[in-house]
C-alpha positions as CSV (number, residue, x, y, z in Angstrom):
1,X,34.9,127.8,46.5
2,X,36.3,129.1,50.0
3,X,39.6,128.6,50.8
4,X,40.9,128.2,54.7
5,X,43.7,131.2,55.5
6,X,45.7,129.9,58.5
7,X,46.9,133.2,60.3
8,X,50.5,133.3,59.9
9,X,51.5,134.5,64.0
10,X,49.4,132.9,67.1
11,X,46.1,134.9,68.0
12,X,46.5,136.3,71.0
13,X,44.0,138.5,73.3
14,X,46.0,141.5,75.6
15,X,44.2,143.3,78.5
16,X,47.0,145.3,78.9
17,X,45.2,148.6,77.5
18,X,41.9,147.5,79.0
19,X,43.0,147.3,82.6
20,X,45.8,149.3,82.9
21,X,47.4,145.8,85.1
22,X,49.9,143.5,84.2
23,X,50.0,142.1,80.2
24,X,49.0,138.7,80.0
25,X,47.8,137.0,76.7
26,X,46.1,133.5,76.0
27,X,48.2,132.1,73.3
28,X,46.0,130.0,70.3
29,X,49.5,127.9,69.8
30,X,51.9,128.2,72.7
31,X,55.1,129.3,71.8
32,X,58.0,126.1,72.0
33,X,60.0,126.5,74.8
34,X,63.8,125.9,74.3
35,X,65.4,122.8,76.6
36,X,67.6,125.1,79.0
37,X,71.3,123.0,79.5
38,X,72.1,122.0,83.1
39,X,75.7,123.2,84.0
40,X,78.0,119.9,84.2
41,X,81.3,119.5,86.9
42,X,84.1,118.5,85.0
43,X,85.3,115.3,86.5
44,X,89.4,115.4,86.1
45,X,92.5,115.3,88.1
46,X,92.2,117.7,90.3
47,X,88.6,116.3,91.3
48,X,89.9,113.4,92.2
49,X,93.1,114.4,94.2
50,X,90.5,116.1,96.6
51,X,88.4,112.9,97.1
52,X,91.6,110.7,96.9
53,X,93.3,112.8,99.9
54,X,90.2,113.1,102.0
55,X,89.6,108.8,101.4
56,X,93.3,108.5,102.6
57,X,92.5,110.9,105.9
58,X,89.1,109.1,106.5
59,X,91.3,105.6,106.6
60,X,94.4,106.8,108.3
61,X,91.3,107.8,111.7
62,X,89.7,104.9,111.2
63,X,92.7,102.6,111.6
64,X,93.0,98.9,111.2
65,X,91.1,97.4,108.9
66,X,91.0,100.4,106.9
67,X,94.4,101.1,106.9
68,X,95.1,98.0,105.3
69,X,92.0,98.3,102.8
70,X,93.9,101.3,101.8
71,X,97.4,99.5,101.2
72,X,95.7,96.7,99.4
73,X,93.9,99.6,96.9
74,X,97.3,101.5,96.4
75,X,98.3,98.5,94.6
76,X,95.7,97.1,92.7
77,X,96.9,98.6,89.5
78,X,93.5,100.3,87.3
79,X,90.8,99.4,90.1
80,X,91.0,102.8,90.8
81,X,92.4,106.3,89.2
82,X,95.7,107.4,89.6
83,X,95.3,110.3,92.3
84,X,93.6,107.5,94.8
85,X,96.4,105.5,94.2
86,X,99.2,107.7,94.6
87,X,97.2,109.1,97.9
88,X,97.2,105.6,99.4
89,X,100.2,104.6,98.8
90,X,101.4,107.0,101.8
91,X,99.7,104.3,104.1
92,X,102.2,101.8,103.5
93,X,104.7,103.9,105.3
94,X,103.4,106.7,106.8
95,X,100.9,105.7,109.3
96,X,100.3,107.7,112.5
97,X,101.4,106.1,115.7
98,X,99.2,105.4,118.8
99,X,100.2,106.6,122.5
100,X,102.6,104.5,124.2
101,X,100.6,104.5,127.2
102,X,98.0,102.4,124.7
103,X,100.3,100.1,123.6
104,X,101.5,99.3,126.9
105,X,98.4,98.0,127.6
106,X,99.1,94.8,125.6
107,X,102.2,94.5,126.9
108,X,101.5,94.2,130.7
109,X,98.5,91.6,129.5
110,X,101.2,89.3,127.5
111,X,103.6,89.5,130.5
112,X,102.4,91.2,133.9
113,X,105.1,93.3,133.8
114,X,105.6,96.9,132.4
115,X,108.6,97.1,129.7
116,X,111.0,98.9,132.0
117,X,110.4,96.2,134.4
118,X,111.5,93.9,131.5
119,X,114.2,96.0,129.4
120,X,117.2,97.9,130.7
121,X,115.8,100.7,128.3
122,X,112.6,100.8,126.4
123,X,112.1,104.2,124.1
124,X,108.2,105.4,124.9
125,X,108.5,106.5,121.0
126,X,108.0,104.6,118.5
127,X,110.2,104.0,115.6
128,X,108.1,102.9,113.3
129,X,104.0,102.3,112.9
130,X,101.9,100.9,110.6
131,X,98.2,99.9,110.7
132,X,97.7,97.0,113.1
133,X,100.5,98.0,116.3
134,X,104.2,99.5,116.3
135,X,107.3,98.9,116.8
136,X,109.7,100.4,120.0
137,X,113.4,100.5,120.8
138,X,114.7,98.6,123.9
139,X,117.9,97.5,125.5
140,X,118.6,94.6,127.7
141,X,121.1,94.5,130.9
142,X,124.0,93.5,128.4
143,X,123.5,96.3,126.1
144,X,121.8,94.5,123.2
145,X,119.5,96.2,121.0
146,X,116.0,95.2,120.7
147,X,113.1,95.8,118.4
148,X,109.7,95.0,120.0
149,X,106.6,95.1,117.8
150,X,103.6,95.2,120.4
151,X,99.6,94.9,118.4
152,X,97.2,97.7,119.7
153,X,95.0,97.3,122.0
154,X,91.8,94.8,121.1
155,X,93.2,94.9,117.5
156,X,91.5,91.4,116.9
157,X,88.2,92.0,117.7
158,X,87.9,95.0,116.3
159,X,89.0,93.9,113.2
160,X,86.2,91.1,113.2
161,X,83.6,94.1,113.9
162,X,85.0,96.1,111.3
163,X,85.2,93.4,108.2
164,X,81.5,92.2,109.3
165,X,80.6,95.5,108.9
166,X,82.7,96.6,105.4
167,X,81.8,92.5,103.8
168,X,77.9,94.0,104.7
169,X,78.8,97.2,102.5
170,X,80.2,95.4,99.9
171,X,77.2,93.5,99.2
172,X,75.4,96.3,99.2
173,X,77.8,97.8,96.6
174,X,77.9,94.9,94.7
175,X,74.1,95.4,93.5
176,X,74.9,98.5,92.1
177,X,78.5,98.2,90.6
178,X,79.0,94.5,90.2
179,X,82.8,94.5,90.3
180,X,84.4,90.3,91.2
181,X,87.8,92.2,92.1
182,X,85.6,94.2,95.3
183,X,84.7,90.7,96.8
184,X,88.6,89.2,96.4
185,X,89.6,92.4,97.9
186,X,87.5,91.8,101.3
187,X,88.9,88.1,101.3
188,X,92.3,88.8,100.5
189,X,92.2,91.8,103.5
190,X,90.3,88.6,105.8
191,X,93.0,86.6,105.1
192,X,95.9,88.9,105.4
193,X,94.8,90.6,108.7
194,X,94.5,86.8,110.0
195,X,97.7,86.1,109.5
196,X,99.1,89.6,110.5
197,X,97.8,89.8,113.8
198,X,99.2,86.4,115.3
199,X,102.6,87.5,116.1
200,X,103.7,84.1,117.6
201,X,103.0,82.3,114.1
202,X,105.2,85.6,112.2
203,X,107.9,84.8,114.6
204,X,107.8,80.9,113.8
205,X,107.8,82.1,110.5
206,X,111.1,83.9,111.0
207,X,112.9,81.1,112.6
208,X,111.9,78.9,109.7
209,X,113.1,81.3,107.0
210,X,116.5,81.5,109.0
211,X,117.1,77.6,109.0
212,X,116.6,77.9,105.7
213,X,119.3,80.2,104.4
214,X,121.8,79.0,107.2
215,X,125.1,79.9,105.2
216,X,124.0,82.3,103.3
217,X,125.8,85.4,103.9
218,X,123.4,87.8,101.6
219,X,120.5,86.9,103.6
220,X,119.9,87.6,107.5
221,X,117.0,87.5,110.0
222,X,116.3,88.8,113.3
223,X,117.1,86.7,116.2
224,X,113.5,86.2,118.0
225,X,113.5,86.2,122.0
226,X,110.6,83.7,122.7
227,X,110.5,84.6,126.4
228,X,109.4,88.0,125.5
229,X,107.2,87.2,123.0
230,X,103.2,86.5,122.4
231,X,100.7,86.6,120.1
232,X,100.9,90.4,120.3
233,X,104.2,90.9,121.2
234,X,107.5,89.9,119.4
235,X,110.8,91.0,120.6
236,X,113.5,90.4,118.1
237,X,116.9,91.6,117.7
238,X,117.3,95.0,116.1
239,X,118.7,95.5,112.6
240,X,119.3,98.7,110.3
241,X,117.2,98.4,106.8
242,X,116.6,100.7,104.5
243,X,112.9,101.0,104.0
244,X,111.8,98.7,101.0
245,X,110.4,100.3,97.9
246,X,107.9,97.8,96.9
């Protein structure tokens, strides 16, 4: 009775001594090749600082509607990791200001008149910015201080454009990571922006409030001048604050 022998290493033929070329051999079992391990980018901290300063710069040129986006994330708790958070939070404060010779623009198309035509005094410089307009220093004949917050120019209809165009990308997003809190987000930021950019209803707003708390020493509000004041432009008395921490 024959029994089979299975060779114990894979046949193999060589020419390498035949024709003096390069060795190559035809394998009767080819050889198992190992898996070889892709390299992998470890995602931590310092990953994210990088993406969470260069989303904060990316929103701080874009302006607007972005800007607040930006204020609305830096609050929203664990939606995102720390580093983005802590990197947006700068918007609510620190927002770059536009030239005076922009805002001006809405000025002189609330009133016909240029603010040193109006004002004793009006300071070119802002003294404060944030992501919809800004806010300047004035004087009138009598010496009274003024704070006048004037909207950038076209601020409205550039915010339509721009929430058509993010409420598009969050659809798109939605497909992919289907988050609820990214579509309350885009109707919270609708709503706010609304509401933030009608200056004539925040200064109605103001002189409620102050009815209200008539008598009450601990509380105080701005004294609105309605003659100088729009829908982009509110000119209110000025008052020293310390800059709120929430």
């Amino acid at each position: 009775m024959l029994k089979r022998v299975e060779p114990k290493q894979p046949f193999a033929i060589s020419t390498q001594h035949c024709t003096g070329g390069e060795h190559f051999s035809v394998n009767q079992r080819p050889a198992r090749q190992q898996p070889v391990e892709k390299p992998t980018v470890p995602i931590g901290p310092f990953h994210h600082r990088g993406d969470a300063e260069s989303m904060g710069n990316r929103f701080v040129r874009l302006r607007g509607v972005y800007i607040k986006l930006g204020q609305i994330l830096s609050v929203m708790g664990t939606f995102l990791p720390r580093e983005y958070t802590e990197e947006l939070e700068a918007l609510q404060d620190d927002v770059p200001p536009q030239s005076y010779k922009k805002v001006r623009k809405t000025f002189v198309k609330s009133f016909g008149k240029q603010p040193h035509e109006v004002f004793a005094s009006f300071a070119q410089v802002p003294i404060a910015a944030a992501s919809l307009g800004q806010v300047h220093e004035a004087r009138t004949a009598t010496g009274e201080r003024l704070a006048v917050k004037i909207l950038y120019p076209n601020v409205v209809t550039i915010i339509k454009v721009d929430l058509r165009v993010l409420g598009w990308a969050l659809k798109i997003y939605r497909n992919f990571v289907p988050l609820q809190q990214i579509e309350r987000v885009h109707e919270q930021l609708a709503d706010m922006l609304a509401r933030e950019t009608d200056l004539a209803n925040e200064a109605r707003c103001i002189d409620r409030m102050a009815r209200n708390f008539v008598g009450d020493p601990d509380v105080v509000f701005p004294k609105i001048y309605p003659e100088w004041s729009s829908t982009t432009v509110m000119t209110m008395s000025f008052m020293d604050a310390p800059a709120s921490s929430t």
